[in-house]
C-alpha positions in Angstrom: -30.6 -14.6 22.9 -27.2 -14.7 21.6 -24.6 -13.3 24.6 -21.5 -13.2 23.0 -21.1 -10.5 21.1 -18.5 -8.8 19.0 -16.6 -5.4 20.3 -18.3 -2.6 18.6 -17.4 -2.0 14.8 -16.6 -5.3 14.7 -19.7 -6.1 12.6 -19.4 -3.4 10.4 -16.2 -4.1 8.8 -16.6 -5.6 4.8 -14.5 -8.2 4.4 -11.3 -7.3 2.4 -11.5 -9.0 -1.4 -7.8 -9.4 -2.7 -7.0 -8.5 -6.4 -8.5 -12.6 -8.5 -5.5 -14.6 -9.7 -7.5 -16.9 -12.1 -10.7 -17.1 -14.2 -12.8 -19.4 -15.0 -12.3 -21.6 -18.0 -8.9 -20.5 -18.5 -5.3 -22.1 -17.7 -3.4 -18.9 -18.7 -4.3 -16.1 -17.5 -2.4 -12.4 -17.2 -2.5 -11.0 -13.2 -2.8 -7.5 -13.3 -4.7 -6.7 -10.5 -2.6 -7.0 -6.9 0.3 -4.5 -8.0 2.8 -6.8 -7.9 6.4 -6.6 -9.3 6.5 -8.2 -12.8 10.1 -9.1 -12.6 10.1 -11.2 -9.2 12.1 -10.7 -6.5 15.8 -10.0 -6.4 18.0 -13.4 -6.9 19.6 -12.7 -4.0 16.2 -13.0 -1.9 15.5 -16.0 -4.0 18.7 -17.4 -2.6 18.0 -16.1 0.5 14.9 -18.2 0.7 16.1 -21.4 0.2 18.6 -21.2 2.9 16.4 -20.3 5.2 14.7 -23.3 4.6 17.2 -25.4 6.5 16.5 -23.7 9.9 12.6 -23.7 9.9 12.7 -26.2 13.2 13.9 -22.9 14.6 12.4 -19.7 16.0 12.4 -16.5 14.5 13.8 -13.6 16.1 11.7 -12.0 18.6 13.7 -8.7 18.2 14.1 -8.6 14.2 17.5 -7.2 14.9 19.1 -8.3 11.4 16.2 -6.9 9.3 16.2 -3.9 11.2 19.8 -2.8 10.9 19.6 -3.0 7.7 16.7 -0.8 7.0 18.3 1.5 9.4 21.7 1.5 7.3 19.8 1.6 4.1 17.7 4.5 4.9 20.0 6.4 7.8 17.9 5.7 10.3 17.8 4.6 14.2 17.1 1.4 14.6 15.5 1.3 18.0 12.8 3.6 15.9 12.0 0.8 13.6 9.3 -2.3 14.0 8.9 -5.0 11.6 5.5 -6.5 11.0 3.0 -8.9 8.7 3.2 -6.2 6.2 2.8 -2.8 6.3 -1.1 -4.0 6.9 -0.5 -5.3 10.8 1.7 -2.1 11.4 -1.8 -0.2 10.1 -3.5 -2.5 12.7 -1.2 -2.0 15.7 -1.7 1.8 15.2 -5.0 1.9 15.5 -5.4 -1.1 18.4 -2.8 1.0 20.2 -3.3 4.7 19.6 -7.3 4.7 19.1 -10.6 3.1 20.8 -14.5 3.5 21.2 -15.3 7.3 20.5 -12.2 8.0 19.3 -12.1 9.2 15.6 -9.4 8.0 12.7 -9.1 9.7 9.1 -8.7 8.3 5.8 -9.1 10.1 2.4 -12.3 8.9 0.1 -10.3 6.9 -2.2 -7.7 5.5 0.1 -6.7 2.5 1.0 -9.2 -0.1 2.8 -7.3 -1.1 5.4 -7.7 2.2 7.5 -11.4 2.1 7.7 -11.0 -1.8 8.6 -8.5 -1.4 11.2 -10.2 1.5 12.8 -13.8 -0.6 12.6 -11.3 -3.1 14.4 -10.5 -1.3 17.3 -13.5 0.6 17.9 -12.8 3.5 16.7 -14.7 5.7 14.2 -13.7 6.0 10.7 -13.6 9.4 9.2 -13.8 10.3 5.4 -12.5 12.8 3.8 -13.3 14.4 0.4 -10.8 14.5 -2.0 -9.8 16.7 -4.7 -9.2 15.1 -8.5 -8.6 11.7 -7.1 -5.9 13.5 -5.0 -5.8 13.9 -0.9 -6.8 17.6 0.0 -4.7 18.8 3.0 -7.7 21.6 3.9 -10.4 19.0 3.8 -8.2 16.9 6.3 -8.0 19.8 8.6 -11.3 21.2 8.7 -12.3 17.5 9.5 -10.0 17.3 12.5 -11.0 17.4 16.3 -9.9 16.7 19.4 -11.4 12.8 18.9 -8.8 12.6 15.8 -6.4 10.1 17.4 -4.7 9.1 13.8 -4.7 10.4 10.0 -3.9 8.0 7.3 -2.6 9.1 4.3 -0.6 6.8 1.1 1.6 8.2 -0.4 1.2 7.7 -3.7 -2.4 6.5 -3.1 -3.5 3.5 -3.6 -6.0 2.8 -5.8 -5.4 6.4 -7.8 -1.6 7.1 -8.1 -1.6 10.3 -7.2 0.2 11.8 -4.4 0.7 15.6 -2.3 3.8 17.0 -2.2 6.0 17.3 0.4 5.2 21.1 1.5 2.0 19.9 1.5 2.7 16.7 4.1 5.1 19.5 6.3 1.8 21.8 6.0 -0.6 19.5 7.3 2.2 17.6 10.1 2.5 21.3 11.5 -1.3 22.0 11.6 -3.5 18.8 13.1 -4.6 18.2 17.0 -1.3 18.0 19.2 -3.2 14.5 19.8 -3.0 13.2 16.6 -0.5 10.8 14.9 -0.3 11.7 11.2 0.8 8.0 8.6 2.0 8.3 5.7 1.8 5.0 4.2 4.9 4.8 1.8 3.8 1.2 -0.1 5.1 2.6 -3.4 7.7 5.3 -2.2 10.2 3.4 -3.5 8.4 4.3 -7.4 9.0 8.3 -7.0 11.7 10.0 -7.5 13.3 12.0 -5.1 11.3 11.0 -2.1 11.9 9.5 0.8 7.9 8.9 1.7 8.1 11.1 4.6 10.9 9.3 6.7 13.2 12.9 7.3 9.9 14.6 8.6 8.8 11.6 10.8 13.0 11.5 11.3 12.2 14.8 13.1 9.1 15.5 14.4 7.1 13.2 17.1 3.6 13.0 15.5 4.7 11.8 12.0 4.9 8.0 11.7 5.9 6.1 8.9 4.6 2.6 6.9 7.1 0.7 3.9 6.1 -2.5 2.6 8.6 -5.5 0.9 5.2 -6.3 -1.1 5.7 -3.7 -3.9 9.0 -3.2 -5.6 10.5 -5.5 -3.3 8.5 -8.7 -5.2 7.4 -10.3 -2.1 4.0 -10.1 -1.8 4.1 -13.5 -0.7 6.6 -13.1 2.3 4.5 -10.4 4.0 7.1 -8.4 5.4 6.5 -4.6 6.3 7.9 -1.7 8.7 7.2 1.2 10.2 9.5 4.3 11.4 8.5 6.9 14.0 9.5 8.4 17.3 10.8 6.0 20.0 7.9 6.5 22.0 5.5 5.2 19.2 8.0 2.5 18.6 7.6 1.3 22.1 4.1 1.5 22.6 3.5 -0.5 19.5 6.1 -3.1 20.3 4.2 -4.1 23.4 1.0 -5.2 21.3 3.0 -6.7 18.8 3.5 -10.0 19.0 7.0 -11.9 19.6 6.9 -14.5 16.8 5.0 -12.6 14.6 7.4 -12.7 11.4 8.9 -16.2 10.2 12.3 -17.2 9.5 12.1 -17.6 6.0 10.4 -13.8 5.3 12.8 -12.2 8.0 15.5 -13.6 6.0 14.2 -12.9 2.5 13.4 -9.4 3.2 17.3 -8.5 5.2 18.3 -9.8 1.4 16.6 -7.9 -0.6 16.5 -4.8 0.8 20.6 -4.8 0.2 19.8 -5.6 -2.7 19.1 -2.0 -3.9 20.7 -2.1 -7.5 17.7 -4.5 -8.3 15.1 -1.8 -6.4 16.9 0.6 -8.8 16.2 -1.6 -12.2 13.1 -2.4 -11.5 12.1 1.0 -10.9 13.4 2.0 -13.8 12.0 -0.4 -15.8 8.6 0.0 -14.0 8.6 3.5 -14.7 9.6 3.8 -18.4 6.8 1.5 -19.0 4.3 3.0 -16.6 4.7 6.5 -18.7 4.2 4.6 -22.2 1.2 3.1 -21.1 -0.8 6.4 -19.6 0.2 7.8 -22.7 -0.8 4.8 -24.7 -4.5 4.9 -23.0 -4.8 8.8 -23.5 -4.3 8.8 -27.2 -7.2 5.9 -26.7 -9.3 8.4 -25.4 -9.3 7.3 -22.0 -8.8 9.8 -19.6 -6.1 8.8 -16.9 -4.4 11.0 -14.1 -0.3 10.8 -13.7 0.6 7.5 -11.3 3.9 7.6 -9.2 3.3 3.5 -8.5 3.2 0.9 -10.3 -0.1 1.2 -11.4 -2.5 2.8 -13.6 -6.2 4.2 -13.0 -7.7 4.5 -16.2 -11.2 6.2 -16.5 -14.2 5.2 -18.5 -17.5 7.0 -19.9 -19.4 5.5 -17.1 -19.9 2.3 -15.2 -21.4 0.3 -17.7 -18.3 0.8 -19.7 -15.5 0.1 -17.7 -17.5 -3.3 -16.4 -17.8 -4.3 -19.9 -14.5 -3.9 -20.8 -13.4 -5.7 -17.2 -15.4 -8.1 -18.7 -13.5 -7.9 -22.1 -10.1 -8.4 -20.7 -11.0 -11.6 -18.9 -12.4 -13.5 -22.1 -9.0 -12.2 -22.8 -7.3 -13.7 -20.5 -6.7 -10.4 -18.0 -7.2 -9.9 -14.8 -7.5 -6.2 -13.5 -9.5 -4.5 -10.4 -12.5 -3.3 -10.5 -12.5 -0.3 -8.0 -16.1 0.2 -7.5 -15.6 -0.1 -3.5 -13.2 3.0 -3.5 -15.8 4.7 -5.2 -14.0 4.8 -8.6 -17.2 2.6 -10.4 -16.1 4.3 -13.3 -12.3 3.2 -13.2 -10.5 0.1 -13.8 -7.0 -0.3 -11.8 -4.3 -2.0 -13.9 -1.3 -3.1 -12.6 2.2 -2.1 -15.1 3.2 -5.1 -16.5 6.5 -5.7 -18.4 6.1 -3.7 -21.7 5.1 -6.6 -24.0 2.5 -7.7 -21.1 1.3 -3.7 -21.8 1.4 -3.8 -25.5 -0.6 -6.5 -25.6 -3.1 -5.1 -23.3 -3.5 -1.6 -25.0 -4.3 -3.3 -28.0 -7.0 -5.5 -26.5 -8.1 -2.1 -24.9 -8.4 -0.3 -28.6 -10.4 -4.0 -29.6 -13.1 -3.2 -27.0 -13.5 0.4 -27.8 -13.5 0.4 -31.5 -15.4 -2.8 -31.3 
């Protein structure tokens, strides 16, 4: 009989299946299925990258000081409130390793994100779903599912994989009414796409049970840096610094990310562009009869007749030459998620679409 054993949970985590970057057969192929920014990072991060290549013999800093200020003077923010991690997906597992345990309870909304429910599995804690309301987080639901075992909420804000998002009365409304226990996330990973919004950072700015994730991965363009933070009360801060580990950010992405987060005329044009384009294309599917709720990211969630449907056309768009997500483990089965492209990319797309339904 096998001894060593797992902590419990442990075994019941599905491992995590990224967005495919190639298919079979094929040499060039379109990626539209990890979110990430068409247009690259910014130059200046690009820059920023190969200079750093010249101190890699070197350790990182243990402290992130650099990246940290400037997030703090981009955002007006404290900087001793700010931690840097592997992604916004380690600051999602620090949380829970640090603020939950065995019978402890976390929250996550039926279609969100699959890192809560893994992190939570991770530390022992027990996942808790929550229905949602058109593809959209219900604030009542959340509450009525609260009790004193809720240790932590997670909420994204605009949701990943739908688009949608509460607003802000709504996020006040739900800080001011969970467990006294509780620490409510608002993961911000696509903030950065909605217009006047600052994903939750004034509230968390001003109340001790709000805490709040940003990624570089999004509009950023550097997915492959891994670079994320988190702002909250400095009591949060220091707890989670203390599981954090010292060297846990390179020099390269530490440097990559300082540059392109002062970078923000780029953030601003690719926005922009990402946005424009995001609009034509919901439209675009609608008048192909595919129904499609309004996105705030830089993604799309369009719906099929049923199943059998959007799996066919999945498989459509890769004889194509397109890759998108199929979303069946968010319980979308129905859905497909496609990431925005530049607006060619998306012209060619919609009309492969219209091929597959007319065909």
């Amino acid at each position: 009989m096998v001894k060593i054993k797992p902590q419990p949970g442990i075994m019941k985590i599905d491992l995590y299946e990224g967005g495919a970057s190639q298919l079979s057969g094929q040499d060039q192929v379109v990626k539209l299925s990890s979110n990430e920014n068409p247009f690259g990072p910014s130059p200046k991060a690009v820059e920023a990258y190969s200079i750093s290549g010249k101190a890699l013999h070197r350790y990182p800093s243990t402290s992130h000081g650099h990246l940290r200020e400037a997030i703090s003077i981009i955002f007006d923010l404290p900087k001793e409130n700010i931690i840097c991690g592997v992604g916004s997906d380690e600051i999602i597992s620090l949380l829970c390793q640090t603020f939950s345990g065995q019978g402890d309870e976390v929250i996550y909304t039926e279609h969100g994100f699959a890192m809560y429910k893994i992190s939570a599995l991770a530390a022992s804690a027990h996942p808790v779903v929550v229905k949602e309301k058109n593809r959209t987080a219900d604030i009542k639901n959340i509450i009525e599912k609260c009790s004193e075992k809720t240790k932590l909420i997670f909420i994204a804000n605009p949701n990943n994989p739908t688009g949608t998002m509460i607003n802000y009365n709504e996020i006040q409304e739900l800080a001011a009414k969970i467990p006294e226990q509780t620490l409510l996330v608002l993961d911000g990973a696509y903030a950065e796409y909605v217009d006047d919004y600052d994903g939750g950072l004034q509230l968390a700015k001003n109340s001790n049970n709000v805490f709040v994730t940003r990624t570089f991965s999004k509009i950023y363009g550097l997915g492959g840096m891994r670079v994320g933070w988190g702002f909250g009360s400095k009591s949060v801060i220091d707890a989670l610094q203390r599981v954090r580990g010292p060297f846990n950010l390179s020099v390269p992405a530490l440097a990559v990310a300082e540059a392109a987060i002062k970078d923000q005329d780029y953030v601003k044009k690719c926005k922009e562009e990402n946005n424009a384009t995001r609009d034509w294309f919901i439209s675009s599917l609608r008048k192909s009869g595919l129904a499609c709720d309004n996105s705030f990211t830089n993604f799309v969630l369009p719906r099929f007749k049923n199943q059998s449907q959007a799996e066919l056309c999945d498989q459509y768009l890769q004889s194509k030459g397109f890759i998108v997500r199929r979303v069946d483990g968010y319980n979308l089965p129905d859905s497909l998620r496609i990431t925005v492209g530049n607006r060619k990319t998306c012209e060619r797309l919609i009309n492969i679409i219209d091929e597959f339904l007319v065909g």
